[in-house]
C-alpha positions in Angstrom: 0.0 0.0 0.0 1.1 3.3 -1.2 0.2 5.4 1.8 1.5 8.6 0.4 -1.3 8.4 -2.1 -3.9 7.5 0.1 -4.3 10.3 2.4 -5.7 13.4 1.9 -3.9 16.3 2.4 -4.9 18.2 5.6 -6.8 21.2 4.5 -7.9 25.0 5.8 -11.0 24.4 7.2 -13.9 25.4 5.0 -15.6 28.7 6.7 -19.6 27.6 6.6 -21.7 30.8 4.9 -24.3 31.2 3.0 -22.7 31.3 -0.3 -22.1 27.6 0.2 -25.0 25.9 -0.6 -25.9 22.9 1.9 -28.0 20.0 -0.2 -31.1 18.1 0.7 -28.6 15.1 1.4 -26.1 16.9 3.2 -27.2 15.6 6.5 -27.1 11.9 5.1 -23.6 12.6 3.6 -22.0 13.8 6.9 -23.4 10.4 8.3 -21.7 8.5 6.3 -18.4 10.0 7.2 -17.5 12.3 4.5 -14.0 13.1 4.9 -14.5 16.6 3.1 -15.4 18.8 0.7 -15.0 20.7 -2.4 -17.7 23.6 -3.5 -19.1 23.6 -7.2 -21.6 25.8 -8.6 -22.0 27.1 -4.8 -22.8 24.1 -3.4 -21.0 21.3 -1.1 -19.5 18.2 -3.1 -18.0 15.6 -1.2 -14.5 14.6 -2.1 -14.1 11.1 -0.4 -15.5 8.5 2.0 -13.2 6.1 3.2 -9.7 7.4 1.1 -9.6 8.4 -2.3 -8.0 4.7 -3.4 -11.0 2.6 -1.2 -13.5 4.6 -2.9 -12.1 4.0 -6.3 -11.8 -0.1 -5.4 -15.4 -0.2 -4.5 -16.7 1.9 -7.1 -15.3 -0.3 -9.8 -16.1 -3.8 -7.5 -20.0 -2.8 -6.0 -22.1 0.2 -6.1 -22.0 3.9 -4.7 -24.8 6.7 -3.9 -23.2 10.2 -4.8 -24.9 13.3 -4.3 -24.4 15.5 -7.2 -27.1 18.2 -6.2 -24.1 20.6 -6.8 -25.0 19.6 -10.8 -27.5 22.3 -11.2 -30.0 22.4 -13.8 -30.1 24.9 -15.9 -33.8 25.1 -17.1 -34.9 26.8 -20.6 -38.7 27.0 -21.4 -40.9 28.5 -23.9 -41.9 29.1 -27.8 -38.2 29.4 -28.4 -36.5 27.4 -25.8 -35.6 25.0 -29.3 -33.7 28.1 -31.2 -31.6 29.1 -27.9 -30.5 25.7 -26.8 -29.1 25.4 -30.3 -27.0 28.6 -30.1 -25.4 27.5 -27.0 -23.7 24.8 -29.1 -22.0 23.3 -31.9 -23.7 19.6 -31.5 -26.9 19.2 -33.6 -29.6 19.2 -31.5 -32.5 18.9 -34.5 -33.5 15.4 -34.4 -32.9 15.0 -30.5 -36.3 13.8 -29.2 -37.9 14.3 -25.7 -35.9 11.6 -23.2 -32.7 12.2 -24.4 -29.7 13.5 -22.9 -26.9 14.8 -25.2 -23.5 15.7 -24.1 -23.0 19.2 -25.8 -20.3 21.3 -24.8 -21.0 25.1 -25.1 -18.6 28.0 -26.9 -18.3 31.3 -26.7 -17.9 33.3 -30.2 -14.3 33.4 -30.2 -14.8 29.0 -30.0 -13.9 29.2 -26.5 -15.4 26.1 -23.9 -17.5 27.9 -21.4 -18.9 24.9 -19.8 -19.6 21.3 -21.2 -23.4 20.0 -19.7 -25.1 17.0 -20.6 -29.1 18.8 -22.1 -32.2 16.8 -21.7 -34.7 17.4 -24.0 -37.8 17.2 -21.6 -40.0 18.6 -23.7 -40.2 20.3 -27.5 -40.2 23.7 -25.7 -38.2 22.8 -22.4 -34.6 21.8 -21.6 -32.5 21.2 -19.3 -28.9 21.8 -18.9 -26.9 19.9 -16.4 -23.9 21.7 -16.2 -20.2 21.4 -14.5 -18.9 24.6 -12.5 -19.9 27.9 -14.2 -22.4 30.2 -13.6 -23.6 29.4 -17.0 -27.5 30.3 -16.1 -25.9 34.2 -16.5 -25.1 33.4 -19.8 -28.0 32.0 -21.0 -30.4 34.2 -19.8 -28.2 37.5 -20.8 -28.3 35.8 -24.8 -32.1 35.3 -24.4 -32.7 38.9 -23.1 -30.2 40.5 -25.6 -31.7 38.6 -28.6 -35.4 38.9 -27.3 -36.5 35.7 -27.3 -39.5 34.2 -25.7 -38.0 31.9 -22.9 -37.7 31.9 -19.1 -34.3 30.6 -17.8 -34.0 30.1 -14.6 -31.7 27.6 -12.2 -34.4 24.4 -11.7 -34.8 23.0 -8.1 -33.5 19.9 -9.0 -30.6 17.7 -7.1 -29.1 15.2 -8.9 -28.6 11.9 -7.0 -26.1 8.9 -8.9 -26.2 5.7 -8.1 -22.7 4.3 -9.8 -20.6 1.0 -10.5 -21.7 -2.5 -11.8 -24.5 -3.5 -9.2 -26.2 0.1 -10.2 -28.4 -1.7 -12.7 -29.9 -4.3 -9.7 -30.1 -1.2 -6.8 -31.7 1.2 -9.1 -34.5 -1.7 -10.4 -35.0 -2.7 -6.6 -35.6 0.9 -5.2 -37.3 2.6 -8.6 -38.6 -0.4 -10.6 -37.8 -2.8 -13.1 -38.8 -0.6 -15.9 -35.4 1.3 -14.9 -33.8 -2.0 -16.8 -35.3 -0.4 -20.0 -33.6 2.9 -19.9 -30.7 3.3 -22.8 -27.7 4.5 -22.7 -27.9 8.2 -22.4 -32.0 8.2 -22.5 -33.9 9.0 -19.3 -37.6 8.2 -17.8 -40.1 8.7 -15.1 -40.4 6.3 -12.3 -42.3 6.4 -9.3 -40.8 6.7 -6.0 -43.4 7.2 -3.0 -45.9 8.3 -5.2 -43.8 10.9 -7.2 -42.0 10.7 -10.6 -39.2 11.1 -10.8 -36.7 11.5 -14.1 -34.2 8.8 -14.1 -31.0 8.9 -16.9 -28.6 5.9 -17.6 -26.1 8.5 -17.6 -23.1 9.8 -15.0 -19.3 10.9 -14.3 -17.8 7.2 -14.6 -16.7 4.5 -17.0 -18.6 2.0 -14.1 -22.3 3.1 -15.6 -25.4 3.6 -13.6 -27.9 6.1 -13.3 -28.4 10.1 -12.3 -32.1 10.2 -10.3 -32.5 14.0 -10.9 -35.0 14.8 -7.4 -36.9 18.2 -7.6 -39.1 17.1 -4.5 -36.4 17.7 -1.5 -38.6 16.2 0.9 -37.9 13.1 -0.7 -34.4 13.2 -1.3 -33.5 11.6 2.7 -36.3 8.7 2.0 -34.6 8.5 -1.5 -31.6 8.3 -0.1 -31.9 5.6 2.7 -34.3 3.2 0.8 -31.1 3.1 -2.2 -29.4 1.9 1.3 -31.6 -0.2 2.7 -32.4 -1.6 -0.7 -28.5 -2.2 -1.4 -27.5 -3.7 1.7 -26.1 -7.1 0.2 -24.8 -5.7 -2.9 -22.3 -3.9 -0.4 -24.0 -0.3 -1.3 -21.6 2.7 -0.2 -21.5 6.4 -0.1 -19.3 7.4 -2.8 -18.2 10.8 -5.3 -16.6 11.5 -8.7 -13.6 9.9 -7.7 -10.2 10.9 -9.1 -8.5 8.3 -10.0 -11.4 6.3 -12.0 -12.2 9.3 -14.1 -8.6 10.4 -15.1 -8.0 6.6 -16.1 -11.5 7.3 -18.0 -10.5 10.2 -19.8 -13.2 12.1 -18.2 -12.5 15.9 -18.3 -13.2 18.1 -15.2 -13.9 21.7 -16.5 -12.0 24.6 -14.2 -9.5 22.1 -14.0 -8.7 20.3 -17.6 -10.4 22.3 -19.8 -11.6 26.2 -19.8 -12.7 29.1 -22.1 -9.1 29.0 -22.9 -9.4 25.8 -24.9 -11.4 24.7 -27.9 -13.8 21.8 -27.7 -11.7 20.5 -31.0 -8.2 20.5 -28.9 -9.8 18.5 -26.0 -11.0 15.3 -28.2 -14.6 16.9 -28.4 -14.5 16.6 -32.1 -17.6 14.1 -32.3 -20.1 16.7 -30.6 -19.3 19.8 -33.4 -21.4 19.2 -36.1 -19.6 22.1 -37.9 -21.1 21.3 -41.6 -24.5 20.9 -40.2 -27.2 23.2 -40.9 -27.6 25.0 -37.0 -26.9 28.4 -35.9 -24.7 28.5 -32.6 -22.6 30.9 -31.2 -19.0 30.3 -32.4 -19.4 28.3 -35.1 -16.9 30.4 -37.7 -14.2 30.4 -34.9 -14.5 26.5 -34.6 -14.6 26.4 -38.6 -11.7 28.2 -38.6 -9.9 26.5 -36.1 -10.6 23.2 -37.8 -9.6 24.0 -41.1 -6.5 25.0 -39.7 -6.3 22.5 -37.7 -6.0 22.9 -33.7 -2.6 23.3 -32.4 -3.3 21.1 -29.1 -4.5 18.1 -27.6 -5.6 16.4 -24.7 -3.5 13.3 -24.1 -2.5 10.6 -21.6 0.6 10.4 -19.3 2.1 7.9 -17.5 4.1 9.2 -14.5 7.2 6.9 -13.1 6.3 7.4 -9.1 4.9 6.1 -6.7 2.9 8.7 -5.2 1.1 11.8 -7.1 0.3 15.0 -4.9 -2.3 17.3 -6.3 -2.2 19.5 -8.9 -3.0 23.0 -7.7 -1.1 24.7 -10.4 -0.8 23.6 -14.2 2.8 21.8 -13.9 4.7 21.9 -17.1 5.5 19.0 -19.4 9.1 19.5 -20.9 11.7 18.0 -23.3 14.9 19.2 -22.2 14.9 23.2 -22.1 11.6 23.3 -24.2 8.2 23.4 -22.4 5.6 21.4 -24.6 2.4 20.7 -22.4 0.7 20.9 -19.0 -0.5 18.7 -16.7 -4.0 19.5 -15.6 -5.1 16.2 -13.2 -2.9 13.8 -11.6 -3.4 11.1 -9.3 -1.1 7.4 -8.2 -3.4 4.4 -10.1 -3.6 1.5 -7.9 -4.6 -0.4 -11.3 -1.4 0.4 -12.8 1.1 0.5 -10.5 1.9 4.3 -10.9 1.1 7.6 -11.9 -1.7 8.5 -13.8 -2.4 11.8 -15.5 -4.0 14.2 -18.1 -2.3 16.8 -20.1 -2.3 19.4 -22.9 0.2 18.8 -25.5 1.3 21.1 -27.9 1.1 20.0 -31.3 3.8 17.6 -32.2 3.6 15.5 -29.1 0.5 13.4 -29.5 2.5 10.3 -30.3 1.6 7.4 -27.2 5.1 6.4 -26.5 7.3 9.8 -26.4 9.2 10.1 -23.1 8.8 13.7 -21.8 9.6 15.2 -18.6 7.0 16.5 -15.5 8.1 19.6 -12.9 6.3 18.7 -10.1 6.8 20.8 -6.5 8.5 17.6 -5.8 10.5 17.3 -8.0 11.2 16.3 -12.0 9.4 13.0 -13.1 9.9 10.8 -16.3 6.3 10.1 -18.0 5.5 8.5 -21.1 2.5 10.1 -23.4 -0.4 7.5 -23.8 -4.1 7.6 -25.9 -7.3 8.5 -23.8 -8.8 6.4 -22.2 -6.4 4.6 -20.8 -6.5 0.8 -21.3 -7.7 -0.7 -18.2 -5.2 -3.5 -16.9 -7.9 -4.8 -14.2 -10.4 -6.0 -17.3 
């Protein structure tokens, strides 16, 4: 055992105010023994349960409950709720139908990432945007005002609980109904839970699969919350939260940390969600042409780091090959999978080739790493 990369480093304590946001399952997350927090979108987000490394284990081995109320939803609604969702982005949102979610990342008009959500299409004339850390709702409703469009946009009372890992599937059917079995990939539904219905999405922030239960009655969100642990006794059910090392070995991006309005949804292997040929009107969709057709000068890649133990990355720490400074690294973490280092990094053009040996300045110290494709290959499957 590694300890070094098991603890978390001691921390200022967090001042409580108002401008941190408690969540309807705040109570039942301090129960449980979270060990402390990070705030996102103004709200409380655990960090870890038991240690960063346990809580990776079991989230790849049984099933977690996260809450992710800190996920806000963003909520557009009216005659043209359609027209303004589409400028937000460059993925084609045309033939999306109501029940699905679509991972669409938003730009700004100079092609800039200003937040990448996951939209559910509730209704012809009503969306939703789940989105990462940004006041993005200021956004939205300053383009809707400007342009005078008939929509209300307004942050949704709505606190998204997960349910994560490979016995999701079975907890989620025991506590919400077997139709839950039925959901795709990326779709959502209503199920019933005391009476109420509740939209449930086979979607969330991990390669382990499972489901986001998205609860706009808090008064359920405790019984919610204790029947998924009642329910999920014998499939060793735990408290869990986006964990670290599980979503850098996933490729997942974390927005404020590996990507900003500094990059370009083309440099950070978003290419699949810019439908730049398609017939839609979004905001920054001649800066994205452009920056395509000359093709984008960075890239979000894969390192492996020869250590074992990663601190955290507070500031960007430079990627080098002797004097010359060719990338950052934006996440780290020690993989318990792979016997080492893990990380995520922009490269500057040039060094995208898995295999390169580069160097990393840590505030420990220099480290060899090798660059590697996203994801990285799981050695545990």
């Amino acid at each position: 055992m590694h300890s070094a990369a098991v603890s978390l480093e001691p921390m200022p304590t967090m001042w409580p105010n108002l401008r941190v946001r408690n969540t309807p399952f705040t109570e039942r997350v301090e129960a449980v023994g979270a060990r402390g927090y990070t705030v996102y979108n103004h709200m409380l987000l655990p960090i870890a349960f038991r240690s960063i490394i346990d809580d990776y284990w079991h989230l790849k081995q049984h099933v977690q409950v996260w809450d992710v109320s800190c996920q806000r939803q963003i909520e557009i609604v009216g005659p043209d709720a359609a027209r303004l969702a589409q400028m937000l982005t460059p993925r084609d949102l045309s033939k999306a139908v109501p029940g699905r979610c679509l991972y669409a990342p938003m730009v700004d008009a100079a092609g800039g990432l200003l937040n990448d959500p996951v939209i559910l299409k509730l209704a012809d004339d009503r969306f939703w945007l789940s989105i990462a850390d940004l006041d993005v709702g200021l956004w939205v409703a300053g383009l809707a005002h400007g342009m005078g469009l008939n929509v209300r946009v307004f942050e949704a009372d709505v606190s998204p609980l997960a349910v994560q890992g490979p016995k999701a599937n079975e907890l989620v059917a025991r506590v919400l109904g077997e139709s839950t079995h039925d959901i795709g990939f990326f779709r959502f539904a209503s199920v019933e839970f005391m009476g109420h219905e509740f939209r449930a999405a086979r979607t969330g922030w991990s390669k382990q699969g499972g489901f986001e239960i998205y609860v706009d009655r808090p008064d359920l969100a405790e019984p919610l919350w204790d029947a998924l642990f009642e329910a999920g006794a014998d499939l060793d059910v735990g408290p869990g939260c986006p964990n670290l090392i599980e979503r850098i070995e996933g490729g997942l991006l974390s927005y404020g940390n590996d990507i900003t309005v500094a990059n370009n949804p083309l440099e950070c292997r978003l290419d699949q969600f810019c439908h730049l040929d398609a017939d839609i009107d979004f905001i920054g969709r001649d800066a994205l042409r452009r920056i395509r057709d000359d093709g984008p000068r960075r890239r979000t890649m894969g390192l492996f780091l020869d250590t074992d133990t990663v601190g955290p990355v507070r500031h960007r720490w430079p990627v080098v090959v002797g004097d010359e400074t060719i990338g950052a690294v934006t996440s780290a973490a020690w993989s318990p999978a792979f016997g080492q280092g893990v990380a995520l990094a922009m490269m500057e053009w040039g060094w995208w080739t898995p295999g390169a040996e580069v160097t990393v300045e840590t505030p420990d110290g220099r480290l060899a790493a090798t660059i590697t494709d996203l994801p990285f290959a799981d050695p545990t499957t």
